[in-house]
PyMOL CGO cylinders between C-alpha atoms (Angstrom):
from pymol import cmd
from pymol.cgo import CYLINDER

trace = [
    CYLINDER, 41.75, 3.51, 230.02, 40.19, 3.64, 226.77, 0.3, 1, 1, 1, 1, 1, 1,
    CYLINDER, 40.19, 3.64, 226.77, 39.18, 6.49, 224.96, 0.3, 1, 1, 1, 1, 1, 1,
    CYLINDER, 39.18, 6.49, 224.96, 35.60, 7.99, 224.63, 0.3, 1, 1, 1, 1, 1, 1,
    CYLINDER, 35.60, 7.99, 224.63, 34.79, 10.98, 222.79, 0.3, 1, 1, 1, 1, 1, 1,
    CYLINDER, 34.79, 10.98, 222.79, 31.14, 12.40, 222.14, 0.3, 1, 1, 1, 1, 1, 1,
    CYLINDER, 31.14, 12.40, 222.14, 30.81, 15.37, 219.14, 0.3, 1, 1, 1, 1, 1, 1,
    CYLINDER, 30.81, 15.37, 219.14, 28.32, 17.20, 218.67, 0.3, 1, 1, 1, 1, 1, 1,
    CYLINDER, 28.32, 17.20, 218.67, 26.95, 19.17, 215.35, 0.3, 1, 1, 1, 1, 1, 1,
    CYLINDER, 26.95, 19.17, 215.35, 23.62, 20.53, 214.82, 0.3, 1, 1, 1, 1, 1, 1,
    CYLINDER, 23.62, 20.53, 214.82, 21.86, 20.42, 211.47, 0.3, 1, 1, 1, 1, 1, 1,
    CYLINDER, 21.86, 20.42, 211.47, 18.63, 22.69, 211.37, 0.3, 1, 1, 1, 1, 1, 1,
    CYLINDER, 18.63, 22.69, 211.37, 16.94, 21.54, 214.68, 0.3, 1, 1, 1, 1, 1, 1,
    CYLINDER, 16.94, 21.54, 214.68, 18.15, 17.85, 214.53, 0.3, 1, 1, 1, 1, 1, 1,
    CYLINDER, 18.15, 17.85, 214.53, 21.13, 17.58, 216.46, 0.3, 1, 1, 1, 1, 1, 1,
    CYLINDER, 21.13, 17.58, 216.46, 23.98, 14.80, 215.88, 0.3, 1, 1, 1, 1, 1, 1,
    CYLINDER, 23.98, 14.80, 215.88, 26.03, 13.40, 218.74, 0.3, 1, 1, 1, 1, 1, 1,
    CYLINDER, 26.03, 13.40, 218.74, 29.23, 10.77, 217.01, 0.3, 1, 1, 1, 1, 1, 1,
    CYLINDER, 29.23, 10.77, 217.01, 30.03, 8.52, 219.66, 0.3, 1, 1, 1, 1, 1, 1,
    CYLINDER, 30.03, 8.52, 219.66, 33.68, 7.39, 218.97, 0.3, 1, 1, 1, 1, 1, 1,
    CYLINDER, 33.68, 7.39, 218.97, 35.61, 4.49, 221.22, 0.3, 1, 1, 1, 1, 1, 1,
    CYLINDER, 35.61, 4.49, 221.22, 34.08, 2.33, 224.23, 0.3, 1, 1, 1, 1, 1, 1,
    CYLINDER, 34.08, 2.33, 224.23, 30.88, 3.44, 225.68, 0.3, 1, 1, 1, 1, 1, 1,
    CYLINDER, 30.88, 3.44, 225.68, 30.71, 1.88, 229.47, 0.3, 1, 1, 1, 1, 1, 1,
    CYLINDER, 30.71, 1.88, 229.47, 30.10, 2.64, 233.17, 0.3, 1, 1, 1, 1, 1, 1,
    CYLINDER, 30.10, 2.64, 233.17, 33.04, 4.61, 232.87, 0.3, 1, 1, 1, 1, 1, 1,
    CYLINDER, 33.04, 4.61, 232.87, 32.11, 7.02, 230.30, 0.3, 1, 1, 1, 1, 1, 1,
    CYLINDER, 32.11, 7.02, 230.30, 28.68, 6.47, 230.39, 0.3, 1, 1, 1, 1, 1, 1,
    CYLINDER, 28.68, 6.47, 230.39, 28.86, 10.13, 232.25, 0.3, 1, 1, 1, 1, 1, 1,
    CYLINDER, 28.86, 10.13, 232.25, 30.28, 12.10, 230.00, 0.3, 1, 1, 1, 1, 1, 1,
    CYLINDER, 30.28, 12.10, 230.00, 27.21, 10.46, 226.92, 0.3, 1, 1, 1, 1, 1, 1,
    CYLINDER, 27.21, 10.46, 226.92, 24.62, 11.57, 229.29, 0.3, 1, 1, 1, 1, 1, 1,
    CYLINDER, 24.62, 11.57, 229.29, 26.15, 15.08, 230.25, 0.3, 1, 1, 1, 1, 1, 1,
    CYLINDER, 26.15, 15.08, 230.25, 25.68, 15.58, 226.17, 0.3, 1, 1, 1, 1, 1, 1,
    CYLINDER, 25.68, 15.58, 226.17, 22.05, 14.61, 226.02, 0.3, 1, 1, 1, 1, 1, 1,
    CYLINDER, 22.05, 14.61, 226.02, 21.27, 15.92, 228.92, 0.3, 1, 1, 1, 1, 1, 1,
    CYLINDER, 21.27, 15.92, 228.92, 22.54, 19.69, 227.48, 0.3, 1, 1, 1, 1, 1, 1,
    CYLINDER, 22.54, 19.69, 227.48, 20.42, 18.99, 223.94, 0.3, 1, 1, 1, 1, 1, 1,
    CYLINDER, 20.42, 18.99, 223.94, 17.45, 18.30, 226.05, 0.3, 1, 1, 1, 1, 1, 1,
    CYLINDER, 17.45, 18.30, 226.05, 18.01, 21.03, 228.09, 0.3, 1, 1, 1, 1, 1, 1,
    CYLINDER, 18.01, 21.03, 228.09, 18.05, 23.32, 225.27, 0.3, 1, 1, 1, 1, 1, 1,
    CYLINDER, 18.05, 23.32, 225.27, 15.43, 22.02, 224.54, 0.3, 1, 1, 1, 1, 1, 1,
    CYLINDER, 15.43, 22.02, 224.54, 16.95, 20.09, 221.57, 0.3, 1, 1, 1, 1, 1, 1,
    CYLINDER, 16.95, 20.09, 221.57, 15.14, 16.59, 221.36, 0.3, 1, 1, 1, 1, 1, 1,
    CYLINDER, 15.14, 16.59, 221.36, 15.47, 15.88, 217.96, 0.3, 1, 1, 1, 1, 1, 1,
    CYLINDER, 15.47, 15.88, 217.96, 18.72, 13.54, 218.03, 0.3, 1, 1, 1, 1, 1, 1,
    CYLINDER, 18.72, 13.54, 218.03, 20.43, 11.44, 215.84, 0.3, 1, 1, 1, 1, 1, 1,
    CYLINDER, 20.43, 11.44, 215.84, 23.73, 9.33, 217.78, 0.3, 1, 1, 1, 1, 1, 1,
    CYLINDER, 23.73, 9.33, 217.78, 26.04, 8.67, 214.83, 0.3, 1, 1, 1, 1, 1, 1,
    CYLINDER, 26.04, 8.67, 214.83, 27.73, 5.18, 216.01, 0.3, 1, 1, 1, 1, 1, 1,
    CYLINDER, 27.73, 5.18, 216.01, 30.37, 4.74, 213.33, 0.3, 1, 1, 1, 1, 1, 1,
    CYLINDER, 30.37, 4.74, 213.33, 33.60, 4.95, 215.75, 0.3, 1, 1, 1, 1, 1, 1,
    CYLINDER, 33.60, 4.95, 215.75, 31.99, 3.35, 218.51, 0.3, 1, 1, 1, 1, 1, 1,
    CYLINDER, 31.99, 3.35, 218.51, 33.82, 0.04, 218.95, 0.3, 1, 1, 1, 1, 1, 1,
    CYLINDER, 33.82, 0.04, 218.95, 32.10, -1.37, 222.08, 0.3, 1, 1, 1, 1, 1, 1,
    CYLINDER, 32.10, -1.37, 222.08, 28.80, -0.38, 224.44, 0.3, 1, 1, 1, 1, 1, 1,
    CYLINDER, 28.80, -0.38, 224.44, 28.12, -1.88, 227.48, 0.3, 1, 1, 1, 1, 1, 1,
    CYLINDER, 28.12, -1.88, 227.48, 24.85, -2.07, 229.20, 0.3, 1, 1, 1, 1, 1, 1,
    CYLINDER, 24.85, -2.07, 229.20, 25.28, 1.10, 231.26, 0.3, 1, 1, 1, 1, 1, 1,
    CYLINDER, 25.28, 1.10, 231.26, 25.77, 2.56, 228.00, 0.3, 1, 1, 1, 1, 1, 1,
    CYLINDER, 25.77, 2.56, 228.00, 22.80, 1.27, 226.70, 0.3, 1, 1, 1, 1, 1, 1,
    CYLINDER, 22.80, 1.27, 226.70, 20.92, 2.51, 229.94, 0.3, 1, 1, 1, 1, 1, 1,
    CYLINDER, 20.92, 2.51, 229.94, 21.84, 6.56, 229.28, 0.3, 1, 1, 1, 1, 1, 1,
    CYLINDER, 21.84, 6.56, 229.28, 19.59, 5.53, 226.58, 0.3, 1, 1, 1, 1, 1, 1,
    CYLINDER, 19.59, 5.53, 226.58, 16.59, 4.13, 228.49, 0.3, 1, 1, 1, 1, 1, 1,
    CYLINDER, 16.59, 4.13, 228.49, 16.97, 7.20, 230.76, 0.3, 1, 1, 1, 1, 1, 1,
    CYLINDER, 16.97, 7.20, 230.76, 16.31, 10.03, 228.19, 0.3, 1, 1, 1, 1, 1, 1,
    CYLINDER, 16.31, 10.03, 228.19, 13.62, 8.38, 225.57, 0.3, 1, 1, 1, 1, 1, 1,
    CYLINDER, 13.62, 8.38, 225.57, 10.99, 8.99, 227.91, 0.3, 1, 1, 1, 1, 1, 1,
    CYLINDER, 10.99, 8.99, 227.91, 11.27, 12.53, 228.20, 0.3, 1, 1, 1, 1, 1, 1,
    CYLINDER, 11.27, 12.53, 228.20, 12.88, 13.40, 225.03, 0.3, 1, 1, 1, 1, 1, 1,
    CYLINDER, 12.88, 13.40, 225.03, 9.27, 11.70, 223.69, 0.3, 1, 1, 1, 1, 1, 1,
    CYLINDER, 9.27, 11.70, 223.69, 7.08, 13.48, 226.08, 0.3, 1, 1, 1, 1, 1, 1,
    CYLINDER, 7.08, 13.48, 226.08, 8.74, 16.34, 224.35, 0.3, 1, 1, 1, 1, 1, 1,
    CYLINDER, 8.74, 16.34, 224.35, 7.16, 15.54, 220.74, 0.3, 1, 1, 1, 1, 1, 1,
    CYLINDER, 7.16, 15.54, 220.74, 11.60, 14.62, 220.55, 0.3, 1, 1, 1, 1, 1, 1,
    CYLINDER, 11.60, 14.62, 220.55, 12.66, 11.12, 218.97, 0.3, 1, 1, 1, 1, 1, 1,
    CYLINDER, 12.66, 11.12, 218.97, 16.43, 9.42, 219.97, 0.3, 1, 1, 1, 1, 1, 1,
    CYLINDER, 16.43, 9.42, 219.97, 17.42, 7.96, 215.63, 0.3, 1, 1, 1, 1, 1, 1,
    CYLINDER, 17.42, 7.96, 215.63, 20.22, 5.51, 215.69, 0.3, 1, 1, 1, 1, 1, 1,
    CYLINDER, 20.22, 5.51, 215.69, 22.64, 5.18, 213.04, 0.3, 1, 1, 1, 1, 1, 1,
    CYLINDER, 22.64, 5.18, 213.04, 26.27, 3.75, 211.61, 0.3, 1, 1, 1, 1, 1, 1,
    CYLINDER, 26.27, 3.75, 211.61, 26.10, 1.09, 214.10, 0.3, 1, 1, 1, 1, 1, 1,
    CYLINDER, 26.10, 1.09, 214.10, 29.04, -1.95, 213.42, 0.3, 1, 1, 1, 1, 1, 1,
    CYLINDER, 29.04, -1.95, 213.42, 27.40, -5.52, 213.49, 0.3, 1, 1, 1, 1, 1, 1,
    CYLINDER, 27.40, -5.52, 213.49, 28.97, -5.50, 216.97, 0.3, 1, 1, 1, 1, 1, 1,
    CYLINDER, 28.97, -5.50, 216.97, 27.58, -2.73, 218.64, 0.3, 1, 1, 1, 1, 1, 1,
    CYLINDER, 27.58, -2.73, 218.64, 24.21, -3.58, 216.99, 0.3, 1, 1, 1, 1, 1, 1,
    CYLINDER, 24.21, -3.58, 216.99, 24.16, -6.94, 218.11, 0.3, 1, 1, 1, 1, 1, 1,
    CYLINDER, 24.16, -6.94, 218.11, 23.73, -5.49, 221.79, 0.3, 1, 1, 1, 1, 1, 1,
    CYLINDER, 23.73, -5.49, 221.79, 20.99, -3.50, 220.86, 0.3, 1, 1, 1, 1, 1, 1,
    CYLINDER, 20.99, -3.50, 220.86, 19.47, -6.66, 219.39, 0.3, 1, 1, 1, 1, 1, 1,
    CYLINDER, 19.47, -6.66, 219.39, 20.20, -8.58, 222.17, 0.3, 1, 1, 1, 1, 1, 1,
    CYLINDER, 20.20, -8.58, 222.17, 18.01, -5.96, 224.08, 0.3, 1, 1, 1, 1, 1, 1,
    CYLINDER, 18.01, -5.96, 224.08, 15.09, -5.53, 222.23, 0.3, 1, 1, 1, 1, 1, 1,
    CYLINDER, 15.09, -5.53, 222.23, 15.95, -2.04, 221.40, 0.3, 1, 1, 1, 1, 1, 1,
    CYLINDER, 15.95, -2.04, 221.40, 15.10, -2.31, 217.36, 0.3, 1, 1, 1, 1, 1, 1,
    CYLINDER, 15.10, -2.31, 217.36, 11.44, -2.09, 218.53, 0.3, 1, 1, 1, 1, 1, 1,
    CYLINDER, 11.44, -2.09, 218.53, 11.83, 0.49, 220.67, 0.3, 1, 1, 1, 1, 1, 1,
    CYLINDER, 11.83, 0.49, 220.67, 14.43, 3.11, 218.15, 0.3, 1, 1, 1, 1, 1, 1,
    CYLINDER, 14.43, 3.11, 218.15, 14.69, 3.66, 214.73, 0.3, 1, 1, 1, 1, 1, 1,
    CYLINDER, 14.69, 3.66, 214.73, 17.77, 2.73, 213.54, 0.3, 1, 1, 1, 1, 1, 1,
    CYLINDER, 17.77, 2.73, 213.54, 19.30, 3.44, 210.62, 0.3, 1, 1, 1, 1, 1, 1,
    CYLINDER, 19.30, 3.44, 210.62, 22.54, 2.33, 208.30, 0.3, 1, 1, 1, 1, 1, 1,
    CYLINDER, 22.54, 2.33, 208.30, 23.22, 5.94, 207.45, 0.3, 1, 1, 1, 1, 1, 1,
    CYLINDER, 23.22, 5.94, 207.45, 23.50, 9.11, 209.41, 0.3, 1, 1, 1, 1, 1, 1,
    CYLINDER, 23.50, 9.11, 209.41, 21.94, 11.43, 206.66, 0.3, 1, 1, 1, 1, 1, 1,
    CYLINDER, 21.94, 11.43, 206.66, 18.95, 8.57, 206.22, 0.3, 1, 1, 1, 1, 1, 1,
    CYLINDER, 18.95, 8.57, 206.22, 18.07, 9.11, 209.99, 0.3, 1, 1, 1, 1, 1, 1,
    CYLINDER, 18.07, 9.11, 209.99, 18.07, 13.19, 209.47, 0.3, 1, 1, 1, 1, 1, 1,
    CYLINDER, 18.07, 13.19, 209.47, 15.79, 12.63, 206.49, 0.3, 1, 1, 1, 1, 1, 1,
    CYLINDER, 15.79, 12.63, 206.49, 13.71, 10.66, 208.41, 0.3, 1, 1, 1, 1, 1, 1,
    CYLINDER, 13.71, 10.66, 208.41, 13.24, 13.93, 211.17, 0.3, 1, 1, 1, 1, 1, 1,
    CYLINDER, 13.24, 13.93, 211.17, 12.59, 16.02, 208.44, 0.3, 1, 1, 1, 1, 1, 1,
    CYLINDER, 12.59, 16.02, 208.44, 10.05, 13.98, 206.60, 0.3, 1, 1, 1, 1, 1, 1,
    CYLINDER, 10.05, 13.98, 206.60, 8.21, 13.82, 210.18, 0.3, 1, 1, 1, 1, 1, 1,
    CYLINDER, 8.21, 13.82, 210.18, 8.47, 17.85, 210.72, 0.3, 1, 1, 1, 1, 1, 1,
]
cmd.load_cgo(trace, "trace")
């Protein structure tokens, strides 16, 4: 079984979830459960920090698909950052670069919410 882990920290009203270890059908749960509390507190100003995540899988990538909607309808943006070459290549693969920002740095991304606030 390998290892998952999703932090959270807030900064102002962005919020930051790390993802850290292999994001798949398997723990694809416990990654919504998290964005599913922000946006029921009504947090939709997100950042997912990627830095320790060492593999996502296409359920993984589908926890995405399932909140932009709503986290937009909300005036709320998904940022990605810290991705490896790895994990971005699946995004690439995917067409997600036109669909999310994403960003090299963590602290770029939170600029980025605060320059649109």
């Amino acid at each position: 079984m390998s290892g998952f882990e999703v932090r959270r920290h807030d900064n102002g009203d962005v919020s930051i979830l790390h993802l850290k270890g292999f994001l798949d059908a398997h723990t694809a749960p416990q990654f919504e459960h998290a964005l599913q509390e922000l946006v029921s507190e009504n947090r939709v100003k997100i950042v997912v920090s990627m830095s320790d995540l060492d593999y996502i899988s296409s359920a993984g990538l589908g926890v995405f698909m399932g909140f932009i909607e709503e986290i937009r309808e909300k005036d709320g943006d998904i940022k990605l950052s810290s991705m490896s070459e790895k994990v971005f290549k699946v995004f690439d693969l995917l067409g997600f670069p036109s669909l999310y920002e994403i960003f090299d740095d963590e602290s770029v991304a939170l600029a980025r919410f605060n320059e649109t606030n």
